[in-house]
C-alpha positions as CSV (number, residue, x, y, z in Angstrom):
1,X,-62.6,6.0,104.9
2,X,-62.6,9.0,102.5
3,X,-59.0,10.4,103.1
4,X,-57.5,6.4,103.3
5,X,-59.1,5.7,99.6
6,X,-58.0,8.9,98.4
7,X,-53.7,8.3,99.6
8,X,-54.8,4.4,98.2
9,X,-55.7,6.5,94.9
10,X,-53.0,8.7,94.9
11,X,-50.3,5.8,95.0
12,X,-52.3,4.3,91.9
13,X,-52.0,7.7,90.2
14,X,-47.8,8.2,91.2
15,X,-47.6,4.6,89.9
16,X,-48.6,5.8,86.5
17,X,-47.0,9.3,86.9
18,X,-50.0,11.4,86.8
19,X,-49.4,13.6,90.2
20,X,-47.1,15.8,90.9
21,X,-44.1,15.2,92.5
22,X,-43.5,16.4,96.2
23,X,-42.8,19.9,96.8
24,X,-44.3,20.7,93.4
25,X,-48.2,22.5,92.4
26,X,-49.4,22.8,89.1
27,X,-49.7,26.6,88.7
28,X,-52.2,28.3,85.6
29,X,-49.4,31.1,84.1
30,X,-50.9,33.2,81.1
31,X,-48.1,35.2,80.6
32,X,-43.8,34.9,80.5
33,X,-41.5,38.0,81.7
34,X,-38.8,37.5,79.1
35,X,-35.8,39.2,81.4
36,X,-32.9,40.4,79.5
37,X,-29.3,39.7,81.2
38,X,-29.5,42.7,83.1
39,X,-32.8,42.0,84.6
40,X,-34.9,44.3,82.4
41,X,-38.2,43.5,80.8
42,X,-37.2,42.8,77.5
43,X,-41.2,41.8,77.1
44,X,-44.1,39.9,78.2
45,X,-45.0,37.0,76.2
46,X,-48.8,35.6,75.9
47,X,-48.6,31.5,77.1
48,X,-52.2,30.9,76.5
49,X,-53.4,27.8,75.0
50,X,-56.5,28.1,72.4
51,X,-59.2,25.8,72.7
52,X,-62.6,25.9,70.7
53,X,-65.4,25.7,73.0
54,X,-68.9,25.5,72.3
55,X,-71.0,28.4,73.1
56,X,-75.0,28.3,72.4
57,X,-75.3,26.6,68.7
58,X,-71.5,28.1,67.6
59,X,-68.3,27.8,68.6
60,X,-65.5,29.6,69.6
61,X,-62.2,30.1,69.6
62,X,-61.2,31.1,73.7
63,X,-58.3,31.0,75.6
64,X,-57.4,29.8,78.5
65,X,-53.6,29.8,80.5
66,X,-51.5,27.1,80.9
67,X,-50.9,25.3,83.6
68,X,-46.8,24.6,85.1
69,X,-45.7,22.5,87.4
70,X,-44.1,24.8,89.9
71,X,-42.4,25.1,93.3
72,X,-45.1,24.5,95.8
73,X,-47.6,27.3,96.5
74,X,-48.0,28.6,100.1
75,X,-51.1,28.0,101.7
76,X,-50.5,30.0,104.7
77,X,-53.2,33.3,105.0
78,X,-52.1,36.4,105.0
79,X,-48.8,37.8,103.4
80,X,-46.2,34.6,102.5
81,X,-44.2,34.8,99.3
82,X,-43.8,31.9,97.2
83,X,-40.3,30.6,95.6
84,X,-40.5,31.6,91.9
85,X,-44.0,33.5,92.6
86,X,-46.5,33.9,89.7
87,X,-48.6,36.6,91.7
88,X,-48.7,39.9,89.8
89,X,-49.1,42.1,92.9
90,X,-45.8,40.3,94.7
91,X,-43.5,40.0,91.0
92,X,-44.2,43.8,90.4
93,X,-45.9,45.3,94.1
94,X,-48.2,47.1,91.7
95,X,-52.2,47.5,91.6
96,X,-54.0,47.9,88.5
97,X,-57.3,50.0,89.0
98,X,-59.0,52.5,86.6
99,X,-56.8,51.6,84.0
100,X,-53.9,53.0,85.9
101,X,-51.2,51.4,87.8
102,X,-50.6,52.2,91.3
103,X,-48.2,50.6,94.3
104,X,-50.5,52.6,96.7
105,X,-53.2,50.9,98.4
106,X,-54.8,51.4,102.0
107,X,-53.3,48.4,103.7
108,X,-50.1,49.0,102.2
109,X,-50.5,45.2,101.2
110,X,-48.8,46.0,97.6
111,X,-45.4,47.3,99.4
112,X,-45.3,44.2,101.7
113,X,-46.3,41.6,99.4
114,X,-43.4,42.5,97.4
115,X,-40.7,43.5,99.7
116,X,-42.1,39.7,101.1
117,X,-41.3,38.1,97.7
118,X,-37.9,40.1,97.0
119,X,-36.6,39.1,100.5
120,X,-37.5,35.2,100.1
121,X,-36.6,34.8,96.4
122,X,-33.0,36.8,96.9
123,X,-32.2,34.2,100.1
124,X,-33.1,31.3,98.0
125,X,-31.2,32.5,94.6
126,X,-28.3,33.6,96.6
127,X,-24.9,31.9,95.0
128,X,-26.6,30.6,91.6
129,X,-25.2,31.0,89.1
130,X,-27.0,30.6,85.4
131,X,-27.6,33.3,83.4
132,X,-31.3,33.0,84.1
133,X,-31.0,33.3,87.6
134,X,-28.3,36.1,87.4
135,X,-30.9,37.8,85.2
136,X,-33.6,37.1,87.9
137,X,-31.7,38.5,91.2
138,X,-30.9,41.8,89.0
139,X,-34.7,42.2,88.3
140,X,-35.3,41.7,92.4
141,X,-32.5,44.4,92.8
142,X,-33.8,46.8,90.3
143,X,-37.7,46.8,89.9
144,X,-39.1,49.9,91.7
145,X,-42.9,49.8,91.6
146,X,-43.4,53.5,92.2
147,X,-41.1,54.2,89.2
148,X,-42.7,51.8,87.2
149,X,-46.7,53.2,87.4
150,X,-46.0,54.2,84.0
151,X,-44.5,50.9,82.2
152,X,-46.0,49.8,78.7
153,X,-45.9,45.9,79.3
154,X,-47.6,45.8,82.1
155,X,-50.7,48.2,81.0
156,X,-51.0,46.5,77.8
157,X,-52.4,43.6,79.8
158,X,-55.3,45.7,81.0
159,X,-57.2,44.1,83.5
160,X,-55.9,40.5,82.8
161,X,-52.7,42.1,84.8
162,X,-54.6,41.6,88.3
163,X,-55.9,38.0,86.9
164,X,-52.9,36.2,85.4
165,X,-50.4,33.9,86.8
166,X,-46.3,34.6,85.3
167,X,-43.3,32.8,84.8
168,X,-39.7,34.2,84.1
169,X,-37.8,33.5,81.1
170,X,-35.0,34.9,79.2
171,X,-34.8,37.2,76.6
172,X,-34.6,34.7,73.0
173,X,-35.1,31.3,75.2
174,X,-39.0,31.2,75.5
175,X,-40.2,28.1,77.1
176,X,-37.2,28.0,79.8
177,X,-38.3,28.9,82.9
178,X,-36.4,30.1,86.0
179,X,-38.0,27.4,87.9
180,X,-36.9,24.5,85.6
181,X,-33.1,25.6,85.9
182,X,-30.9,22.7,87.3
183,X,-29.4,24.4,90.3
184,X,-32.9,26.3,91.2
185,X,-34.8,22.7,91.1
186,X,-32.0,20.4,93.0
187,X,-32.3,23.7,95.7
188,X,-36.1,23.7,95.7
189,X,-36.3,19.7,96.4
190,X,-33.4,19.8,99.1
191,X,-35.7,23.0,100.7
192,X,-38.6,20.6,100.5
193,X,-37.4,17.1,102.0
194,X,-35.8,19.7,105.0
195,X,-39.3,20.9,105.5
196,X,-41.4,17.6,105.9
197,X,-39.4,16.3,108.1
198,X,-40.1,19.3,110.7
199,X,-43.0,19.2,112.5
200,X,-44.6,17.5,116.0
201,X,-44.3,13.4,115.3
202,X,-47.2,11.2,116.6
203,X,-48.9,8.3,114.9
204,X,-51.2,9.1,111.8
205,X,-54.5,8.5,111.9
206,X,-54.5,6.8,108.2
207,X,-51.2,4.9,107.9
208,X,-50.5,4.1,111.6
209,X,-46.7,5.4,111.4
210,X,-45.2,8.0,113.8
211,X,-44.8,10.8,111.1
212,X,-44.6,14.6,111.8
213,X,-48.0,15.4,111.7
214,X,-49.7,18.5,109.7
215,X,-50.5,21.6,111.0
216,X,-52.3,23.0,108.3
217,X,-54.1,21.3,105.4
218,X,-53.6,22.3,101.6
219,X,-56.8,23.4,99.6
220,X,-59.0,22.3,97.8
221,X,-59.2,23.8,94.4
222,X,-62.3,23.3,92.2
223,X,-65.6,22.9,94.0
224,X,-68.8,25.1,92.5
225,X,-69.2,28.0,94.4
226,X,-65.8,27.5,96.6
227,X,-63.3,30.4,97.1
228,X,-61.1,30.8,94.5
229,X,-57.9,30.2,96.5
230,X,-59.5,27.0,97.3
231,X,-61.1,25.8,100.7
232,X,-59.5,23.7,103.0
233,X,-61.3,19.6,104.1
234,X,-59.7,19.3,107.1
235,X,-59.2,22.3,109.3
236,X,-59.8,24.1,113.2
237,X,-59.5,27.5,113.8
238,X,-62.0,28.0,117.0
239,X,-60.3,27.2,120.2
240,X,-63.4,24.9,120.9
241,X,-62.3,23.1,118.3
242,X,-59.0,22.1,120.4
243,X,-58.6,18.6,122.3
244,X,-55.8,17.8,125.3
245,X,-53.7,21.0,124.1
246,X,-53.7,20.3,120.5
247,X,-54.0,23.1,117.8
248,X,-55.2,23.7,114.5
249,X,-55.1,20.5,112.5
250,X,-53.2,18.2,114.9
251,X,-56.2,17.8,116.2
252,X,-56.9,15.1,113.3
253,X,-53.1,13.2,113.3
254,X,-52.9,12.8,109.8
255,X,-49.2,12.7,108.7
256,X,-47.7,15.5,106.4
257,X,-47.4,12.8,104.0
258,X,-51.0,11.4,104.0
259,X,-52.1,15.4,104.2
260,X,-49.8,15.7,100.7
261,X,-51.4,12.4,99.3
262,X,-55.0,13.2,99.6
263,X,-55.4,16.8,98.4
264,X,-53.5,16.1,95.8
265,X,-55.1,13.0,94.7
266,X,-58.7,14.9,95.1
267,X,-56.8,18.1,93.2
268,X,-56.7,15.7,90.5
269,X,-59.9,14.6,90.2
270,X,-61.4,17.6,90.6
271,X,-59.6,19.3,88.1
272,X,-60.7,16.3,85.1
273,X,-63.8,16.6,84.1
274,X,-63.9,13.0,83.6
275,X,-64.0,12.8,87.4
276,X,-66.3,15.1,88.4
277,X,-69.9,16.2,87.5
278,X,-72.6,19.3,89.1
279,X,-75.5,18.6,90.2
280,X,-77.5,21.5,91.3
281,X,-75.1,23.5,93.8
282,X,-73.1,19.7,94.5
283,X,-69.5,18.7,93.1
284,X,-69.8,14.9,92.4
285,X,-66.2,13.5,92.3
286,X,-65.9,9.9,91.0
287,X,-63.2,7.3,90.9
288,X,-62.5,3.9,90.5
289,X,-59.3,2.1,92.6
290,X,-57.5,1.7,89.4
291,X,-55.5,3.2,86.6
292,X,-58.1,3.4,83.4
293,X,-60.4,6.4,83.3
294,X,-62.7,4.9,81.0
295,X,-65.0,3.5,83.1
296,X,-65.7,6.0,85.6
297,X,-65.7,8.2,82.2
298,X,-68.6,5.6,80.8
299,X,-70.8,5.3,84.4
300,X,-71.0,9.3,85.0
301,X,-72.3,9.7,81.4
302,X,-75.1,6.8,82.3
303,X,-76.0,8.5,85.3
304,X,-75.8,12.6,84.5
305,X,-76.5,12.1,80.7
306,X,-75.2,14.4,78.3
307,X,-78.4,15.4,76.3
308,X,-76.4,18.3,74.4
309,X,-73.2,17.0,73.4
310,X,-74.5,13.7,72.2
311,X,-74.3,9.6,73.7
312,X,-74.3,7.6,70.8
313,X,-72.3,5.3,72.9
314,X,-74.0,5.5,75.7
315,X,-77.3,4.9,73.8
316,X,-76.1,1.8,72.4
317,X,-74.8,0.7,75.6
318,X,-78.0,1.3,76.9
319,X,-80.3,-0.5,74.6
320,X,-77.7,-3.9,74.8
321,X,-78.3,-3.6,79.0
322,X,-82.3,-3.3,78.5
323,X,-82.3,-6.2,75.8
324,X,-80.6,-8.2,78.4
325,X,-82.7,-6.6,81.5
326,X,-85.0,-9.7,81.8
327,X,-81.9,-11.3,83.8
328,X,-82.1,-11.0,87.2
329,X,-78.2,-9.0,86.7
330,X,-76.1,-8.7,84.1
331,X,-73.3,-11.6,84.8
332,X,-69.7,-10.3,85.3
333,X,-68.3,-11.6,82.5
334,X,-70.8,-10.2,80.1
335,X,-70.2,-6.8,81.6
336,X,-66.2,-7.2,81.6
337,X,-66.5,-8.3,77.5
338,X,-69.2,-6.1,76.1
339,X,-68.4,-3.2,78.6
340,X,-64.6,-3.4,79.2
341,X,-64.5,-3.1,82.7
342,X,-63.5,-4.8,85.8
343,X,-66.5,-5.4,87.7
344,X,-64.5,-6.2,90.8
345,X,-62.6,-2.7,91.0
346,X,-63.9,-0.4,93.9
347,X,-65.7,2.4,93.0
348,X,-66.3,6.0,95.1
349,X,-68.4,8.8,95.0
350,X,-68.5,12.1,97.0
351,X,-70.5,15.0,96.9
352,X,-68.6,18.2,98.2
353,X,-70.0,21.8,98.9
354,X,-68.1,24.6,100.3
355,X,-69.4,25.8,103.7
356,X,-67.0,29.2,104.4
357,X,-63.8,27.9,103.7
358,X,-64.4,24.3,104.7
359,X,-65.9,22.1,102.6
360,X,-68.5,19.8,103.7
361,X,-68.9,16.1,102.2
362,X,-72.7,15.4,101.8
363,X,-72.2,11.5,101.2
364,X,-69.1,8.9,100.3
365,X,-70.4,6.0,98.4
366,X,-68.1,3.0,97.9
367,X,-69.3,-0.4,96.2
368,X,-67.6,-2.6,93.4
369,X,-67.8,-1.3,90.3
370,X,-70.5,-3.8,88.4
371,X,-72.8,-3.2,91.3
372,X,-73.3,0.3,90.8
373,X,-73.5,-0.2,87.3
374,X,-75.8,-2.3,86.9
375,X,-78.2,-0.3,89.2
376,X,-78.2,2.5,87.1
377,X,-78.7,0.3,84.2
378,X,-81.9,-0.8,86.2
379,X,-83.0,2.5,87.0
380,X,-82.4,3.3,83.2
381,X,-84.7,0.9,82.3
382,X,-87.1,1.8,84.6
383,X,-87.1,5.1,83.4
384,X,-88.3,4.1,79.8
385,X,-91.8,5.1,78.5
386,X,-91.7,4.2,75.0
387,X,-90.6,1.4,73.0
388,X,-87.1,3.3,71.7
389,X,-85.0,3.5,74.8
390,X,-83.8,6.9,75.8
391,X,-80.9,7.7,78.1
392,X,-82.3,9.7,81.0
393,X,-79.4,12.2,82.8
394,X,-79.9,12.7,86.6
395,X,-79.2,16.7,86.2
396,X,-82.4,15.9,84.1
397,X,-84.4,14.6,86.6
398,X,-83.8,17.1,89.0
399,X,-84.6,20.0,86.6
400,X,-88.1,18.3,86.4
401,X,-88.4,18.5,89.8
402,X,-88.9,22.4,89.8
403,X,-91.5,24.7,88.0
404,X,-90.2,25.6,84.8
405,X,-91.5,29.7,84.9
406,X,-89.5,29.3,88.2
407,X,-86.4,31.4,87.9
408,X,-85.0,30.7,91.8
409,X,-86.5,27.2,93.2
410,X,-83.9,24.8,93.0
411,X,-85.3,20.9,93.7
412,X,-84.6,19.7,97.7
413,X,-81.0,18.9,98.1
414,X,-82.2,16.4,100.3
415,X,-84.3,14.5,98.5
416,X,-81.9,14.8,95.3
417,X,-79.2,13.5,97.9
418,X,-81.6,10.6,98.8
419,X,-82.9,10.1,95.2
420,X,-78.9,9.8,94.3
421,X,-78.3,7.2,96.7
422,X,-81.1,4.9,96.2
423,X,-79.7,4.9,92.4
424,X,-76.5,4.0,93.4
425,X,-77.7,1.1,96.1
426,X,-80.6,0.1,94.6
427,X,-84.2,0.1,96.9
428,X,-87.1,1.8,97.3
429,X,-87.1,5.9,96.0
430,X,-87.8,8.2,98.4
431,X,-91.8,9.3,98.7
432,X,-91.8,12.8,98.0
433,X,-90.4,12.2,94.9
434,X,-93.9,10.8,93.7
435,X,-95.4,13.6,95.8
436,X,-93.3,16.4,93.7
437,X,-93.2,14.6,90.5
438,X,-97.5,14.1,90.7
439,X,-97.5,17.7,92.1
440,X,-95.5,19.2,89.0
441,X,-97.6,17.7,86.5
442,X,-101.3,18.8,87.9
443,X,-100.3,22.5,88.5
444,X,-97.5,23.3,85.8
445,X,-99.3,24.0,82.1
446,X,-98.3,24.4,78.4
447,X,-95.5,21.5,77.1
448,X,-93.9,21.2,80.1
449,X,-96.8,19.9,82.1
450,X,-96.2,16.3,81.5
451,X,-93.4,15.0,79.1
452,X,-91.5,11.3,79.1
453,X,-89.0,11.7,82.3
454,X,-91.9,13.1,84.1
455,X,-94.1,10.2,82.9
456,X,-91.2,7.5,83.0
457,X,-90.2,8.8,86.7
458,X,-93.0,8.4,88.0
459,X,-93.4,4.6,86.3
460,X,-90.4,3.5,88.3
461,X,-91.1,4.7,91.4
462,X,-94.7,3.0,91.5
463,X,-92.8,-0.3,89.5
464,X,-90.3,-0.2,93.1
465,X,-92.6,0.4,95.5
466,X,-94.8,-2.6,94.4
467,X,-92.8,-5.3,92.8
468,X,-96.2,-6.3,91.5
469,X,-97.1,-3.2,89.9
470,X,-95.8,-4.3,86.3
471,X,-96.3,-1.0,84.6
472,X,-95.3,-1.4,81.5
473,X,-93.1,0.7,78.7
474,X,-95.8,1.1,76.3
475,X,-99.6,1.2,76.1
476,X,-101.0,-2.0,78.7
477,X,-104.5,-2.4,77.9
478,X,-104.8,-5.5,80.1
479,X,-104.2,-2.8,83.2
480,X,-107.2,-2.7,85.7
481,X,-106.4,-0.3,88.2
482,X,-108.9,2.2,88.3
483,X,-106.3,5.5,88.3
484,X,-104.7,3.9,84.9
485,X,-108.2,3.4,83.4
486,X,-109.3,7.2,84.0
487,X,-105.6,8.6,82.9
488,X,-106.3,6.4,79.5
489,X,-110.0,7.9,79.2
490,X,-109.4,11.2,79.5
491,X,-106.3,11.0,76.6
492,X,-108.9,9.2,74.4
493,X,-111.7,12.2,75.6
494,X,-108.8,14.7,74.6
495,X,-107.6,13.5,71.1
496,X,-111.3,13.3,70.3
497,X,-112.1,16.9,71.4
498,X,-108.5,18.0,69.0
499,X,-110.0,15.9,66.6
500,X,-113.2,17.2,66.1
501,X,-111.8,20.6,66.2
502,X,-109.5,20.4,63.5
503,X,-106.5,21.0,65.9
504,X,-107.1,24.5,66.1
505,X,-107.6,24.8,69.8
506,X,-105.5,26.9,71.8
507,X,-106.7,25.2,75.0
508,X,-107.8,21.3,75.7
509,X,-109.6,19.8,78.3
510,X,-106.0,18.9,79.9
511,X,-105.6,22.4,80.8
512,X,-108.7,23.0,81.9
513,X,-109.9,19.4,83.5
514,X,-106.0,17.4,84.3
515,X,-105.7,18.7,87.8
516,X,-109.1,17.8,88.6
517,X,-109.7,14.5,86.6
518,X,-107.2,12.7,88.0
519,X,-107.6,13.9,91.6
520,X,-111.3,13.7,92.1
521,X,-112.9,11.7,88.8
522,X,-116.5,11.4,89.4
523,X,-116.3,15.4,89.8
524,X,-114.8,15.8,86.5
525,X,-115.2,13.1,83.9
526,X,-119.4,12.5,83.9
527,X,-118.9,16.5,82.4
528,X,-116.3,15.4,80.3
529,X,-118.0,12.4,78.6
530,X,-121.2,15.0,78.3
531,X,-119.2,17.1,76.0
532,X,-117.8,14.4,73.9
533,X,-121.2,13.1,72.7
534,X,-120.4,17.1,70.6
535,X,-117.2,15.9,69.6
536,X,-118.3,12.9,68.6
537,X,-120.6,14.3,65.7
538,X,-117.7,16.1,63.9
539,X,-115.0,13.6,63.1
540,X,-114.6,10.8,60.9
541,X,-114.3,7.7,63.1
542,X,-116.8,8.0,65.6
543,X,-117.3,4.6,65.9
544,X,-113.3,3.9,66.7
545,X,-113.7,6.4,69.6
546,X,-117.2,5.0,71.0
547,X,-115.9,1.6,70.7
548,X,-112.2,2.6,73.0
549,X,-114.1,4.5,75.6
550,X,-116.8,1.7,76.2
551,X,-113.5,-1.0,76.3
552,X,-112.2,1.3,79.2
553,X,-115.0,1.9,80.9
554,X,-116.0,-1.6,81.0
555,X,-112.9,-2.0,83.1
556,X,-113.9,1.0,85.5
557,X,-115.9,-1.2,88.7
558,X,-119.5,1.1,89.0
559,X,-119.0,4.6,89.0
560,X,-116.2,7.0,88.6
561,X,-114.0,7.0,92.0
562,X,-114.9,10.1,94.5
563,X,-111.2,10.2,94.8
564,X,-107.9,8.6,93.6
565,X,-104.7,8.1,95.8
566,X,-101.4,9.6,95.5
567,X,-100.3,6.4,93.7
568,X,-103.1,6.0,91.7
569,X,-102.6,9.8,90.7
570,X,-99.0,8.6,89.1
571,X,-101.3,6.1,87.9
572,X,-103.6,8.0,86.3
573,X,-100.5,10.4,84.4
574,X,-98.4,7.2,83.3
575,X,-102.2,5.7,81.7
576,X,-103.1,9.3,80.0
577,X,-99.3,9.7,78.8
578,X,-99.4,5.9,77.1
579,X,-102.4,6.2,75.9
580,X,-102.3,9.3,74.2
581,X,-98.5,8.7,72.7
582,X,-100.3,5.4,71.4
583,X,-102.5,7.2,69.2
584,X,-99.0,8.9,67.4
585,X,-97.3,4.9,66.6
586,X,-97.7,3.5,63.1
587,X,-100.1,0.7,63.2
588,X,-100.2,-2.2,60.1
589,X,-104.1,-0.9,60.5
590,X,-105.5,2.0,60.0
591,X,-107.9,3.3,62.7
592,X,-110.7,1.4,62.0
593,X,-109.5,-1.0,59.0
């Protein structure tokens, strides 16, 4: 399913000329080799575009190199020169190490890299004839790397020389590049239609023509904590891996055509940020089966947030879904007007992670587009603990999920994998995210120990797993259950006990008595109410206070529970949270008026 929607996506995207053409990579270059006509280096221009980036609270100004559409790349391990390389150590066969240049190293992989790259590029330039080319078979003929340790270009790029990609120009024509020449180009594309149609034929797997069929797969380029030359989807290398005499990757029959399709089309997404988001050590890629970006743009942003760089947008997009939430789903055609989508298009999501130089797929999701949308809308709303709705990012979420003090625990990739899902498809969440969320809040301490997503997490997940729950956004003094009651009584015990004390306590009951209180309440509150009959002398409304905690406890059948369930735990945090942020909201009364 995966690698047909991806060649389905990649047609959509050649359509509307956003992929490369065949035979052709996109290729980050930093620098130019202006050549003079002898095949000299004239000098090295800097091709870096400058971007401001933010950094912290500033900004600055950074570079970063450009990126050219070149003759394909080799993907093929070990030493294979490229047509019109940009690799410095096959261009100039030199290493750059303490500052010094060097064409010694103990492979000898400097020396054959470039004799590899003089041998190719000479065979392919051979009878051209523009000046540019002229220019470039004189610098193959001429550059010497042990006579050229010493040359000023070259070390005044420091250790950006090992790092950089080049391209060759000539001397007073920046901009033209050997590989953009006429005759080099019409060469290059005859080269490549000569080599797809080599290969053993046999029906593809994905388009169900006989096609050659690849041996190897291209990479992968841009997957958190993948290998830098990129990691390939599809590959065998163990001879276990082989079936009925088949090697390598004609063990999957995909055709070299569907191959070039869907790494390119996935190339693509992942190098847009638009189409791709991290969460934790996962790269989520997301697409919809049609040519405008806006809407995958717009879902991602619902789903991951993005707290720091501001969602006025989204925000307002947010709060017209939860004015509307009372419908049982927002119709289509609302959503196609007030959202400018198509609610019919197909949308996907993967989450990749490198594993060696594989990568592994950790889920595919594929549903129409107003579906998914309109779950995350409901989990959005679910989410909300207080009257002003607040967009709630998923890399959010998960960050809750872990101590804050901790500097290594990362939250379960399986139950953020699960979590991620249910979002998606709507149901039930998965248990131990009440069991980690509840956990979090009774042993973490200071600010962090219970704030809104924590609070508004655990809301939804008890609002899902009983449709009859009803917890509300706000404050619900008509709410009997027991673990609510005792989370609202011990806010109203701790705003008394800052009250009374001026608010210059370093420590409230809630870090001594939370953990406690809302695990095992007859153990913990009959103490607690002893010590607010103190309190109660030294403010200024005792009778307000006297008055709530009597209405709460009315609702409280006998005595205080031995112990409260794990549900009536989230039950107990959600109370004390609304309750206590209650006491903060502007009233048309005062507190006893």
């Amino acid at each position: 399913m995966l690698i047909h929607a991806l060649c389905k996506y990649y047609d959509i995207l050649a359509k509307a000329g956003k992929v490369l053409p065949d035979g052709y990579s996109s290729v980050k270059v930093s620098y130019a080799v202006a050549l003079t006509e002898d095949g000299q280096i004239d000098e090295i221009q800097d091709i870096q575009r400058e971007e401001m980036v933010r950094a912290g609270k500033k900004t600055k100004l950074r570079k970063f190199p450009s990126e050219l559409i070149m003759p394909k790349r080799t993907e093929k391990p070990g030493i294979d020169a490229n047509i019109a390389e940009h690799r410095p150590l096959y261009l100039f066969g030199l290493n750059f190490e303490d500052g010094k240049l060097t064409p010694e190293d103990r492979t000898g992989k400097a020396k054959k890299s470039h004799e590899a790259f003089v041998e190719a590029n000479l065979r392919f330039t051979e009878g051209m004839e523009s000046p540019l080319v002229r220019a470039y078979r004189k610098f193959l003929l001429s550059w010497k790397p042990e006579e050229q340790r010493e040359n000023p270009w070259l070390l005044g790029l420091g250790k950006d020389y090992g790092k950089s990609g080049f391209a060759f120009c000539l001397a007073g024509a920046p901009g033209q590049y050997l590989h953009q020449e006429p005759e080099f180009k019409a060469r290059w594309d005859e080269k490549s239609a000569e080599d797809g149609e080599s290969g053993s034929c046999a029906q593809c797997a994905v388009t169900g023509e006989i096609e050659p069929i690849a041996r190897i797969h291209n990479k992968i380029r841009g997957v958190y904590g993948g290998l830098a030359t990129g990691s390939v989807l599809i590959g065998f290398n163990n001879e276990s891996e082989n079936s009925y005499g088949n090697e390598q990757s004609y063990n999957s029959n995909i055709s070299e055509k569907a191959m070039e399709k869907y790494t390119e089309a996935l190339n693509y997404l992942l190098r847009d940020n638009r189409h791709k988001a991290l969460l934790d050590d996962m790269t989520i890629v997301f697409w919809a089966m049609n040519e405008s970006e806006n809407e995958e743009e717009l879902f991602m942003r619902m789903l991951m947030g993005e707290e720091q760089n501001g969602s006025d947008q989204m925000e307002e997009v947010l709060r017209e879904l939860l004015r509307r939430a009372g419908e049982a789903r927002i119709s289509e055609d609302r959503l196609l007007a007030d959202i400018k989508i198509d609610p019919q298009v197909e949308f996907y999501m993967v989450g990749l992670k490198p594993n060696s130089s594989r990568l592994s797929v950790k889920f595919v999701i594929r549903k129409r587009y107003a579906d998914v949308f309109w779950n995350i809308a409901r989990f959005q709303k679910e989410l909300q603990i207080t009257k002003k709705p607040r967009l709630v990012s998923f890399s959010r979420i998960s960050r809750e999920l872990v101590s804050p003090k901790s500097q290594n625990d990362k939250a379960s990739p399986a139950l953020l994998s699960r979590l991620f899902e249910t979002i998606i498809y709507g149901g039930k969440l998965p248990a131990a995210l009440l069991e980690t969320m509840v956990r979090r809040v009774r042993t973490d301490s200071g600010e962090e120990k219970l704030n809104p997503v924590r609070a508004g997490v655990i809301k939804a997940y008890l609002n899902r797993e009983d449709q009859k729950e009803g917890l509300k956004v706000a404050l619900d003094k008509s709410n009997e259950n027991v673990g609510y009651l005792c989370g609202r009584l011990f806010a109203v015990l701790e705003r008394l006990q800052q009250e009374a004390s001026g608010g210059n306590l370093n420590r409230t009951i809630k870090d001594a008595y939370f953990a406690s209180a809302s695990a095992r309440p007859a153990l913990a509150f009959p103490k607690l109410i002893r010590l607010a009959q103190n309190h109660l002398n030294k403010v200024k409304y005792p009778v307000f206070y006297n008055k709530l905690m009597g209405e709460i406890m009315e609702g409280i059948p006998g005595e205080f529970p031995e112990t409260l369930s794990l549900k009536d735990q989230g039950r107990f945090i959600v109370g004390y949270y609304q309750q206590y942020q209650s006491f903060f909201e502007k009233s048309e009364k005062t507190e006893e008026e």
